[in-house]
C-alpha positions in Angstrom: -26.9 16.0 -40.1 -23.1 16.2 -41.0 -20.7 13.2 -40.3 -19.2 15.1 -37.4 -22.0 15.6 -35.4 -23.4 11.9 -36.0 -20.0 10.8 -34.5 -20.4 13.6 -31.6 -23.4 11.7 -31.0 -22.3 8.5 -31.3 -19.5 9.6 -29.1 -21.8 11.1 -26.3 -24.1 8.4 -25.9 -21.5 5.7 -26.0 -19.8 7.9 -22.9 -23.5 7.7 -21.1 -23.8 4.3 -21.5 -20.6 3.6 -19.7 -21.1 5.8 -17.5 -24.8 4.4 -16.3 -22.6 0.8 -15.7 -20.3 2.1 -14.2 -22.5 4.1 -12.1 -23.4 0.2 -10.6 -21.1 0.9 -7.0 -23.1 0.9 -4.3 -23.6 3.0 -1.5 -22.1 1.8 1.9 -22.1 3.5 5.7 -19.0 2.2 7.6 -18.8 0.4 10.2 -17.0 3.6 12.4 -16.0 7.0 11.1 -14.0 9.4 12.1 -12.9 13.0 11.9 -8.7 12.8 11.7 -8.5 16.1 10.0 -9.7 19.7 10.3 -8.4 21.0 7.1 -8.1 18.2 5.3 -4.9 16.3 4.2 -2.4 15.8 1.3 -1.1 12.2 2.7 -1.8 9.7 5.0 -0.2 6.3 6.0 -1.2 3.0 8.2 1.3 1.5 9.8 2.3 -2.4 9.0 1.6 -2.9 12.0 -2.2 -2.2 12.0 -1.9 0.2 15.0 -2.0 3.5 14.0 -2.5 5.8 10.7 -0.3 9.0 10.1 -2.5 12.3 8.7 -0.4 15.1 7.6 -3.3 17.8 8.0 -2.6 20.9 6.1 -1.5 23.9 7.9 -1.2 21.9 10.9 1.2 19.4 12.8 0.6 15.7 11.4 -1.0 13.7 13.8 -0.1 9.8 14.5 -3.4 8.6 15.7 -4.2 5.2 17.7 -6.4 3.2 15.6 -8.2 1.4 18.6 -8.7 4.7 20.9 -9.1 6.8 18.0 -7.1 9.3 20.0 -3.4 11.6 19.0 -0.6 10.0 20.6 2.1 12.2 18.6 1.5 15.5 16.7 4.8 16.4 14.6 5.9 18.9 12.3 9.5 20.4 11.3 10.2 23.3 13.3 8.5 23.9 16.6 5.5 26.2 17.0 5.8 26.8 13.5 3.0 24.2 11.1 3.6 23.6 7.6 1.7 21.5 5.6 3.0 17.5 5.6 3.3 16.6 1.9 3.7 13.4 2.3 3.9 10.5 5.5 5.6 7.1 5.3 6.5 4.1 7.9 9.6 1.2 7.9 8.3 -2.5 7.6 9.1 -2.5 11.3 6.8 0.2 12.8 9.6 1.7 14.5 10.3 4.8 12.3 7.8 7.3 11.0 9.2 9.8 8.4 7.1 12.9 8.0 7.9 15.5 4.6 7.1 19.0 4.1 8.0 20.0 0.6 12.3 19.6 0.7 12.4 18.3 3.9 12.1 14.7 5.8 12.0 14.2 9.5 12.4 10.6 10.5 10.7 10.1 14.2 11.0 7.2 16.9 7.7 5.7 17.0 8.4 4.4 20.3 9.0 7.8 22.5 7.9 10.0 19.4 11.2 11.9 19.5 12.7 13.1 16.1 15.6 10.9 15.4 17.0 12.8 12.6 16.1 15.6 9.8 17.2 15.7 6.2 17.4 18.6 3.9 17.2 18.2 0.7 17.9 20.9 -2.7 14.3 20.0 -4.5 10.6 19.6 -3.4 9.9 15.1 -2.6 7.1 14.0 -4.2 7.1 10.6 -2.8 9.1 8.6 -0.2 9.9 4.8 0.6 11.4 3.8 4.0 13.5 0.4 3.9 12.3 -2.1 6.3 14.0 -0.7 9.8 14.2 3.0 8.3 17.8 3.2 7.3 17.9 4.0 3.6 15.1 6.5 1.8 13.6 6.0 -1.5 12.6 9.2 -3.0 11.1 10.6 -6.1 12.2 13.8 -6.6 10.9 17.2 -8.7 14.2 17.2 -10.6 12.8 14.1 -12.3 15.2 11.3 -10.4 14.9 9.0 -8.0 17.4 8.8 -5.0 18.3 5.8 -2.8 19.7 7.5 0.5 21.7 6.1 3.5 20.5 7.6 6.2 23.2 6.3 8.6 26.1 7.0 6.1 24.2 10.8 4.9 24.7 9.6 1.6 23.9 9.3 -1.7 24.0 5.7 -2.6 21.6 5.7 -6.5 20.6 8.2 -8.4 17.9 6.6 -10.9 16.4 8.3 -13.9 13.4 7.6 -16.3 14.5 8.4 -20.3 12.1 9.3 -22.5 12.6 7.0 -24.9 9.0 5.0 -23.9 7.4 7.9 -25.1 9.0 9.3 -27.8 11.1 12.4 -25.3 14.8 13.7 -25.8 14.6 14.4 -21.7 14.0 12.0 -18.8 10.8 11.6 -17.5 9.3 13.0 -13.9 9.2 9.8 -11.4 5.9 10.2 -9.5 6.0 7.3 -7.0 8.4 4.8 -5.4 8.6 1.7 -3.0 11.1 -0.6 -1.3 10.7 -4.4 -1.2 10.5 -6.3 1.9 13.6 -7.5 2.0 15.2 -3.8 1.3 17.2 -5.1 -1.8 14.7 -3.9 -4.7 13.0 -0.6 -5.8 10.4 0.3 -7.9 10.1 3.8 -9.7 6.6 4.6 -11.7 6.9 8.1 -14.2 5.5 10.0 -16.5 7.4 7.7 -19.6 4.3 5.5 -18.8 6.6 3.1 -17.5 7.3 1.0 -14.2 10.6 0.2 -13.6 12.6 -2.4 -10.8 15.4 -1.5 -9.3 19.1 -3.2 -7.7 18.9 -0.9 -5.4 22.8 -1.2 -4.6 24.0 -1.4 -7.5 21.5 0.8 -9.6 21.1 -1.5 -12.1 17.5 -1.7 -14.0 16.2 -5.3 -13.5 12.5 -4.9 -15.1 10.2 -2.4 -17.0 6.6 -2.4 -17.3 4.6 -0.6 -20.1 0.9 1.1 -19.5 -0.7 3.0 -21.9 -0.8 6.2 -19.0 1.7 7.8 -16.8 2.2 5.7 -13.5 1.3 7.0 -10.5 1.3 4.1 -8.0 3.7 1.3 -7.5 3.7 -1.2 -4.9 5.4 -4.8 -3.8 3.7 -7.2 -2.5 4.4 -8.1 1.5 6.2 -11.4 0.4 8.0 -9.2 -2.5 7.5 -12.1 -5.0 4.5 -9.1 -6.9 4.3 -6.0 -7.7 1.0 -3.9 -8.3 1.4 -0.5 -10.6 -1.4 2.0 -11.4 -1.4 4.1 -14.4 -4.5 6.9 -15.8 -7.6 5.2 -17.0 -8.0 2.4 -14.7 -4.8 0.6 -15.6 -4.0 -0.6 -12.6 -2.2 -4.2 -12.9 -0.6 -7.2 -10.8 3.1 -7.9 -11.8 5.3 -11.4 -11.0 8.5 -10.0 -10.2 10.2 -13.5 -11.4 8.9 -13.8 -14.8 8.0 -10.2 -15.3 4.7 -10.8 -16.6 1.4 -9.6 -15.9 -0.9 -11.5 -13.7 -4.2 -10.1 -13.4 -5.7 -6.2 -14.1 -7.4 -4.6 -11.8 -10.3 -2.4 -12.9 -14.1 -1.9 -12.7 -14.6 -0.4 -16.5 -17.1 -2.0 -18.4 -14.5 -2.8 -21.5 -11.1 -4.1 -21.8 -8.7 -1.3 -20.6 -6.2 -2.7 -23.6 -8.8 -2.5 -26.3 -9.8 0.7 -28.3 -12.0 2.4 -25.3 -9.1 2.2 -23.1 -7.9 5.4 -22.9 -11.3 7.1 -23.3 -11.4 9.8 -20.8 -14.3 8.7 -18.7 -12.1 5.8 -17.4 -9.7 8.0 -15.9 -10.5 6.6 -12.5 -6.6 5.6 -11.4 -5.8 3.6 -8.0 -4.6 5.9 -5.4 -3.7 3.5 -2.4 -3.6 -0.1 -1.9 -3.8 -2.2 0.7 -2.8 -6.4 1.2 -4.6 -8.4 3.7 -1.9 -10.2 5.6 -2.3 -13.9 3.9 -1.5 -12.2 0.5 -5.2 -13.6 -0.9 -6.6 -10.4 -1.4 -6.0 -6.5 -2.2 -8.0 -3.2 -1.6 -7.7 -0.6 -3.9 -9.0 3.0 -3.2 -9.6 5.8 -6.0 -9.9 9.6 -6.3 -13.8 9.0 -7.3 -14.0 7.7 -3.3 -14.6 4.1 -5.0 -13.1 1.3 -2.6 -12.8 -2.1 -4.0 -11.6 -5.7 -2.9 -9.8 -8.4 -5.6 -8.3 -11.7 -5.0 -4.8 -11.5 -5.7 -4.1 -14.6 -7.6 -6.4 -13.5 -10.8 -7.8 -10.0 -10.3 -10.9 -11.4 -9.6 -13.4 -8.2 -8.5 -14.8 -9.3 -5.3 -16.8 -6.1 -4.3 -17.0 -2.3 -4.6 -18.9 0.6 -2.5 -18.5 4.3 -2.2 -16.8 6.3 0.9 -18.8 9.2 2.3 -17.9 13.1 1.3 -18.5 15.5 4.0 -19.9 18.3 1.0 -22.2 16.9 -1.9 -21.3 19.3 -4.1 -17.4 17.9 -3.5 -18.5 14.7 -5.6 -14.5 13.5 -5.5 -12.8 12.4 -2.5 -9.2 10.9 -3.0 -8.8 7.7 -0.9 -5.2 8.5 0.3 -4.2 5.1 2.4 -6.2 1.8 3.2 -5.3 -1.3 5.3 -6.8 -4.6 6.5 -7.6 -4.8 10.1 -4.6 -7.9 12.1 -8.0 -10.2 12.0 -8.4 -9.9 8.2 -12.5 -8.8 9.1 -12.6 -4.9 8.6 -11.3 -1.9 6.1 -9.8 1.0 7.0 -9.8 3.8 4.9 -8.2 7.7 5.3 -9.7 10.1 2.7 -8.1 13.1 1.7 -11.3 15.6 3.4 -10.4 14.6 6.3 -12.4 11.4 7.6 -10.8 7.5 8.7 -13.4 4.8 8.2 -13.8 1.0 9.6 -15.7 -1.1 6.9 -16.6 -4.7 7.4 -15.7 -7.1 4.9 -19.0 -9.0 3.0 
């Protein structure tokens, strides 16, 4: 047997191995399930205030639906009588603004009479957005591969922000995938392909901290007290910041070996977080994932409290990307929104 094939060997059963742990997750049925979707969805959003979760269906009007009814109070969509498909969905810290986005443009919408209170054009596609907290200023990440911080009130152009390639070796600046907005509205935080998360003066555009991973970032998230911030990168690198020190408080990952060690980057971790959750003491954090794994950590060191598996409506559909998550006001159940289609309750062991 040649060297080569003793380390394809080697290789392969390595791989099995860590796939068999991994494999560990169990099984769970929800509490409540239900369908929110016909066609599925590309985004979906709870609002802060625990009352209602925002599906952008595709080829259909988004539909704001009541969490405690489980019934539409608004459908929205762009131009009357006339669906496209909601890209993306995003809420202020307030609850009273909504902003929906179909490819280049954003309609912000009064959650109170669900009235459209203004809609933005803009000249690329959005492939993320961040509301401040009453919905006055837009954070978005944009094809173009910047970042914009927007006054909605003023129609301006307040920061443009920019990834360089220099974190990865690149002449060009890098594509910025995802975006937030502190609490308090003052901050920002960009996450790109330079592998890189990067915090923001939002005013004045000046960068205030970077954050290596080892993958390109494609989740970035404060905390609600804006003192941490949580970024996900490929291959389960998804880690707890302190914005004051700028070091790194906990990681947050279910692989069977240290994501920073040699067998970090080995494909069969490429499990990345694609929503995140806080419960509303700041003692803990749900994290959902395209291979429909949910888990729940304590905040203060990473600490892995728990993991289960959402449903799939098709078994031969084994992935199902867990798009938005939230803790219920009492702190006792999940809720989850999955890209098929489905909103779950789960109660918390």
């Amino acid at each position: 047997m040649s060297v080569f094939s003793r380390h394809v060997i080697r290789t392969l059963s390595a791989a099995l191995v860590l796939l068999s742990l991994s494999a560990c997750t169990e099984e769970r049925t929800p509490t409540e399930s239900w369908k929110h979707s016909e066609n599925g969805s590309y985004a979906s959003s709870f609002s802060p205030d625990g009352r209602y979760v925002l599906v952008g269906d595709i080829d259909l009007p988004a539909k704001l639906w009541d969490l405690q009814t489980n019934k539409v109070k608004y459908t929205w969509q762009n131009t009357p009588n006339d669906a496209g498909t909601t890209t993306d969905v995003a809420f202020s810290d307030d609850s009273k603004v909504a902003a929906t986005v179909e490819s280049k443009v954003i309609v912000l919408w009064n959650m109170e009479n669900g009235e459209p209170m203004i809609r933005l054009e803009f000249p690329v596609t959005i492939k993320d957005i961040a509301l401040s907290p009453k919905g006055d200023h837009l954070l978005l990440a944009l094809q173009d591969r910047s970042a914009v911080y927007f006054d909605v009130i003023g129609n301006r152009v307040v920061q443009i922000l920019k990834h360089d390639g220099k974190a990865v070796n690149s002449p060009i600046d890098q594509l910025i995938n995802t975006v937030d907005i502190s609490p308090n509205g003052k901050y920002g935080l960009t996450g790109g392909d330079d592998h890189t998360a990067r915090m923001w003066n939002l005013e004045t555009g000046q960068q205030l901290r970077i954050w290596q991973h080892n993958n390109g970032v494609s989740l970035v998230s404060f905390d609600p007290m804006g003192g941490f911030v949580i970024s996900s990168a490929g291959n389960a690198q998804t880690r707890i910041w302190n914005v004051k020190s700028g070091k790194q408080v906990a990681v947050l990952t279910t692989s069977p070996v240290d994501v920073d060690g040699i067998w970090g980057d080995f494909p069969v971790f490429k499990t990345t977080t694609s929503a995140i959750a806080y419960s509303s003491d700041g003692k803990y954090v749900v994290t959902g994932h395209p291979n429909r794994e949910l888990c729940v950590w304590r905040a203060q060191n990473g600490q892995d409290l728990g993991c289960w598996l959402t449903p799939r409506k098709d078994a031969l559909k084994p992935g199902v990307v867990i798009q938005a998550l939230a803790f219920s006001r009492d702190g006792r159940y999940i809720y989850s929104e999955l890209g098929n289609g489905l909103g779950q309750k789960w109660r918390i062991r």
